[in-house]
N, C-alpha and C positions, 0 to 999 in steps of 0.2 A: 475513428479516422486514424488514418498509418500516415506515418513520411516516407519517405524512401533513402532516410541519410546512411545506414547502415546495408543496403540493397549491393551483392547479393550473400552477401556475410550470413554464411549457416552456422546456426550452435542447436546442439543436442542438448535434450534437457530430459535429466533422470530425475525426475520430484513430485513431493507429494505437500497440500495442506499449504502454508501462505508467503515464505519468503522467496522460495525460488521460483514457481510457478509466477507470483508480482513478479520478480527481477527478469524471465522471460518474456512475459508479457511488456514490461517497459521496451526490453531489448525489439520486441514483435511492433512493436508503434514506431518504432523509428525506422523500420523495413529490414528488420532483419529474418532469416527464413528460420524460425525456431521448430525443431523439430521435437514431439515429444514421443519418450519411450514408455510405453504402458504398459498394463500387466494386460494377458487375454482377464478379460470379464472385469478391468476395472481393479484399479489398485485404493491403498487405506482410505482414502478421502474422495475415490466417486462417488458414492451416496450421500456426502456428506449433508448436513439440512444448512439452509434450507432447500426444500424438493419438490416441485411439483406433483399434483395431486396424482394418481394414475390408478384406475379403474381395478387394476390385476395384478399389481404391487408397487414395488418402489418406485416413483415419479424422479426425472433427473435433477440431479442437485444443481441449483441456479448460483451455491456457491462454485462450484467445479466448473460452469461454463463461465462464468465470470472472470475466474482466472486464468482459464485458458483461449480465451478466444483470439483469432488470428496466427492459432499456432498449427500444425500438422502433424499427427497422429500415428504410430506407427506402434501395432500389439504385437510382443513376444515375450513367449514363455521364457522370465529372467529365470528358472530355474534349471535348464537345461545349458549344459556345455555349447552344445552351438546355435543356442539364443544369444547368452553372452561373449560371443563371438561374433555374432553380427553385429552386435552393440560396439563392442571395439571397434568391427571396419568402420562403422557408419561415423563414431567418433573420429578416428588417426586416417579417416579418406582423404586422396591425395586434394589441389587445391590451394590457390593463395587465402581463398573467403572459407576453408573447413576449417577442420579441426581445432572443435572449440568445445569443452562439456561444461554445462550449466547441472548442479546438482546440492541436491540436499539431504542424498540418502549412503551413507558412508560405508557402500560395497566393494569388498578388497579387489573383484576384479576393473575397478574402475580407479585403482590408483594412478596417481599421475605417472610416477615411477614406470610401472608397466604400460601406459599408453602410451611415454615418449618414449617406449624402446621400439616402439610399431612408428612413431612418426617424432622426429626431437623434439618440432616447435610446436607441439601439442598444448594447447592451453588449456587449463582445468580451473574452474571457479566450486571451491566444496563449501556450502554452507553449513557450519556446525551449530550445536547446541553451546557445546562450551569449549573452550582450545581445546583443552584436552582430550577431546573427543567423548566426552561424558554427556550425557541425554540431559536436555532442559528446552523449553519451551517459552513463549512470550510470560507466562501467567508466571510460572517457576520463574522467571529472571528478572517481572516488573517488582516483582516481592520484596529483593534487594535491591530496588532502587533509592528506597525511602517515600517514592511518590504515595502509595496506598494508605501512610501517614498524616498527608497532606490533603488527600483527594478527598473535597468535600467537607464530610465532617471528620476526616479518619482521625487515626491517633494510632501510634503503636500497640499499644493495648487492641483495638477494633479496627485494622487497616480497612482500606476501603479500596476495592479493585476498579480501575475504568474499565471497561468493553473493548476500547479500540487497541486492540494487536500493535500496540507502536515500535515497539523492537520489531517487529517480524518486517513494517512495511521500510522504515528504515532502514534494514538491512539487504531486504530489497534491493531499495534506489543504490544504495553504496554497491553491493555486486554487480548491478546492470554497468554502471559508471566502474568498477574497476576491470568485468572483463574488455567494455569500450577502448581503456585505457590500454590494456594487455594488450589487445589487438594490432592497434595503432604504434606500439612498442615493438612487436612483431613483423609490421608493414618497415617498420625503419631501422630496424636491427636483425630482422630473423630467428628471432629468439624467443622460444616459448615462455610458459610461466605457470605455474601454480600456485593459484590464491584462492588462501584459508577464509573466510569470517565466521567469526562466532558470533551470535543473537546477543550473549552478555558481552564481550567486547563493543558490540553497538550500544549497548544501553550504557555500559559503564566510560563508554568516552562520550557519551551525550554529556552524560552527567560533568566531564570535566570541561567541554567546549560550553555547555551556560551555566560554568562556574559555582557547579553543588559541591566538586569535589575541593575545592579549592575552599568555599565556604565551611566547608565543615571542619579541612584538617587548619585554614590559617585563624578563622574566626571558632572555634570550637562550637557550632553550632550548627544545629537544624531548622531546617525551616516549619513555622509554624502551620497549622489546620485553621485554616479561614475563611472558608466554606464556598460562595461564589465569590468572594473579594479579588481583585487583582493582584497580584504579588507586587509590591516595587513599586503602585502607583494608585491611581483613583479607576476602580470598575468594579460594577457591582450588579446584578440582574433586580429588576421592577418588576410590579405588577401593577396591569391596567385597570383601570375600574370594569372593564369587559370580561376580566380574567385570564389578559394572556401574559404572558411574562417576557420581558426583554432584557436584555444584557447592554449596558454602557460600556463603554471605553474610554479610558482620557489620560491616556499616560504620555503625550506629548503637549507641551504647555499649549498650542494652539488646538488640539482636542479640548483641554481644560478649559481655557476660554471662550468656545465654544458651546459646549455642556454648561455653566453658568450664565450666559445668554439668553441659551435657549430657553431655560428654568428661569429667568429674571432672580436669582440670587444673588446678582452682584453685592449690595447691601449687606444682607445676612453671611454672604463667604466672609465681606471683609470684618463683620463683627464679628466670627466665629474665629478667625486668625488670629484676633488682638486680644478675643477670652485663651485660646490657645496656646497664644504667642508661639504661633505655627506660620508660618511663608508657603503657601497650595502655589507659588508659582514652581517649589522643588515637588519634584513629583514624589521622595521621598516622604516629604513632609506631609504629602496630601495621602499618600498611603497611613503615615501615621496617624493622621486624622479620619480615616478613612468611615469608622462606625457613624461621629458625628456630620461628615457632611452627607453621607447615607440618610439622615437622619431628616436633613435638609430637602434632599431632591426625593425622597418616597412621596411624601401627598399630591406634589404635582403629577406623578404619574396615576396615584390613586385616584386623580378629578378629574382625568381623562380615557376616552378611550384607545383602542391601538391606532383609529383613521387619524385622531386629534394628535396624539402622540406625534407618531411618524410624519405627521406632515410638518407640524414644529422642529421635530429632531431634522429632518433632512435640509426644511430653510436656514436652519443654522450650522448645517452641516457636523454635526454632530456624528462620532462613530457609533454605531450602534446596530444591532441584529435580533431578530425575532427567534425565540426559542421555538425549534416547531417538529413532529414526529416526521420520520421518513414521507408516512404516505402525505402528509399535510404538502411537506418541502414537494413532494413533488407533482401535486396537483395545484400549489400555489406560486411558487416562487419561480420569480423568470427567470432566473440563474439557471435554471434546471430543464431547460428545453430546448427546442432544436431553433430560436434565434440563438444560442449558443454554437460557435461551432465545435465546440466539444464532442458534443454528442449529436447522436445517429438511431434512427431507427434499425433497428435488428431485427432477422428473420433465426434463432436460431433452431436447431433441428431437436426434436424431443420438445421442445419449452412454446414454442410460438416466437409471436411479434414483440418485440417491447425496445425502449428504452436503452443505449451504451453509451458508454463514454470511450474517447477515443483516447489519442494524447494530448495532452494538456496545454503542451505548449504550442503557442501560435507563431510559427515560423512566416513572415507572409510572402519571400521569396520560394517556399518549396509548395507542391500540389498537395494537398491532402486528399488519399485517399479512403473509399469505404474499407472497415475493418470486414474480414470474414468471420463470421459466426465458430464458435468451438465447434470442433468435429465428433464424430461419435468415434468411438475407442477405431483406431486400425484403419478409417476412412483411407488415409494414406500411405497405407503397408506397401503394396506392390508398386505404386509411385517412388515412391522411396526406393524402395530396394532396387528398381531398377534405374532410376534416373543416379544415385550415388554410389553403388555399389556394379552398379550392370549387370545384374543378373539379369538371365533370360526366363522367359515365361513358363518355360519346362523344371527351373528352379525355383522359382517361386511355388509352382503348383504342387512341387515336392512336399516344400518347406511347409506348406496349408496340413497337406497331407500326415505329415509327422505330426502335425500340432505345435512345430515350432515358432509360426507366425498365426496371424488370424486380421479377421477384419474384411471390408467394415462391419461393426456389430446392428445387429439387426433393430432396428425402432421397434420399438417393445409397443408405442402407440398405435402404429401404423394397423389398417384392419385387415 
């Protein structure tokens, strides 16, 4: 589901793989008309996996439509002089809601310099690997976070990587929100802008807004590998006598009390504090003690099952969540279906029916609308060119003819 807050605000978007195509995509949910520039036949991350199965070869990548959906399409050969000249007009086109380039691919002719000499108040958003313009990636930059030492059982000696891209989607969110910003800066001054983010700039100012950086140089220290334990407080993941595993929470004293309730260890807490001489009302403290009351609430979830668990845990309100594989989550959990308004059924082309998520937030004075399905490469080549540029149909049909545009690309399925 789209808003319409950003409607009819166009940005061109030149990228590949996960932060700028996220940072589009957010921009596309709140109605703005993202337009993206492809290579003919698909640039580095069209195939990427995962991909539908396909009889005769590559099946479409369900991660490439995923990130691109509700956006518009437009194939030309960036290697030709006047491909990337169409690319300029379509960026520095006239317009109070144009000229805006979303990008994460650092081509000299899409410098900001040279597009604000075609249009001044040109706004450029360039996602970098690192300031300096030097190549890195989520995996390259979570490496020096320190987290891979922490994560799990890691240690520096055997870092331990998570999965989830967290630099890439944070950086995302932060460009969607600084060209918004740009724009709006533009609307009230007239004044373009050009803004850098780097992937490690995002991970290495995380690191200093929740205070690792600060722990490390004021307190001389790292944080310790503690496997599922909570950092800071009492949490720790159970298993049921069924064999499924759940995760607690109770790092606010009324979690904490709470989770003691619901386990009937009032008794044993308070005898465990005065062997201690521990206070579980500071959550510090209950961190400190954290093995030992572990030690306490594991056989109650060992003597039950998840129905017995969960029903105790929720009468006492307890925080707490079930560990569970994608397909599990989304054949079980109601979070994840359309009484959600989040999400929407999807027709997309190449893939079938299934499952989206729209935007997240629930505005409830704006309409939400259905999102459009990802397009196949070029669907909206000649749309484009002529609704933004005005070409006529005898230049478009040129432009086909040299092989300077293309599109739309043919359904490899279809029979």
């Amino acid at each position: 589901m789209t808003y319409p807050f950003f409607k009819p605000l166009r940005i061109i978007e030149s990228s590949a793989f996960i932060a700028a195509p996220l940072a589009g995509l957010a921009l596309a949910q709140f109605g703005a008309d993202v337009i993206r520039i492809d290579m003919i036949g698909g640039g580095i991350d069209y195939g990427r996996m995962p991909r539908m199965p396909h009889h005769e070869g590559r099946g479409r990548s369900l991660y490439w439509t995923a990130l691109n959906k509700g956006k518009r399409s437009v194939a030309i050969d960036l290697r030709t002089p006047e491909g990337r000249e169409l690319i300029q007009a379509l960026v520095t086109a006239p317009g109070p809601e144009a000229g805006v380039l979303l990008t994460n691919i650092g081509t000299p002719w899409l410098r900001h310099d040279l597009l604000a000499s075609r249009r001044s108040d040109v706004i450029t958003c360039t996602i970098q690997g690192n300031g300096d313009g030097s190549t890195a990636v989520d995996y390259t930059v979570n490496c020096a976070t320190g987290y891979p030492a922490v994560t799990g059982g890691g240690s520096p000696e055997k870092p331990v990587n998570h999965v989830l891209p967290a630099w890439d989607i944070a950086c995302a969110y932060q460009a969607a929100f600084a060209v918004a910003a740009a724009v709006d800066h533009r609307r009230r001054l007239g004044a373009g802008a050009e803004l850098k983010l780097a992937l490690s700039d995002m991970a290495f100012s995380t690191l200093s807004h929740l205070g690792l950086l600060a722990e490390a140089e004021l307190l001389q220290q790292d944080r310790p590998s503690i496997g599922n334990h909570l950092y800071g407080a009492f949490g720790r993941d159970f298993g049921t006598v069924d064999g499924i595993r759940i995760m607690v929470a109770a790092i606010s004293s009324g979690q904490w009390k709470a989770l003691v309730r619901c386990c009937d260890l009032g008794e044993s807490v308070a005898a465990l504090q005065a062997r201690m001489d521990l206070d579980f009302s500071d959550e510090a403290q209950r961190f400190e003690g954290r093995n030992a009351i572990a030690d306490l609430i594991e056989p109650w979830f060992a003597r039950r099952s998840l129905r017995e668990a969960a029903m105790a845990l929720d009468e006492h309100k307890v925080c707490w969540g079930q560990y569970r594989t994608v397909t599990d989550l989304l054949a079980n959990d109601p979070r994840v279906n359309l009484t959600n308004p989040v999400f929407e059924r999807m027709v997309t082309p190449g893939i079938g029916e299934h499952l989206s998520a729209g935007a997240t937030v629930r505005a409830s004075t704006m309409e939400r609308k259905p999102t459009k399905p990802a397009p196949w490469l070029g669907t909206h080549t000649d749309e484009v060119l002529s609704e933004v540029l005005s070409l006529g149909s005898a230049e478009i049909g040129r432009l086909h003819d040299a092989g300077v545009v293309a599109g739309p690309e043919l359904d490899p399925t279809a029979s």
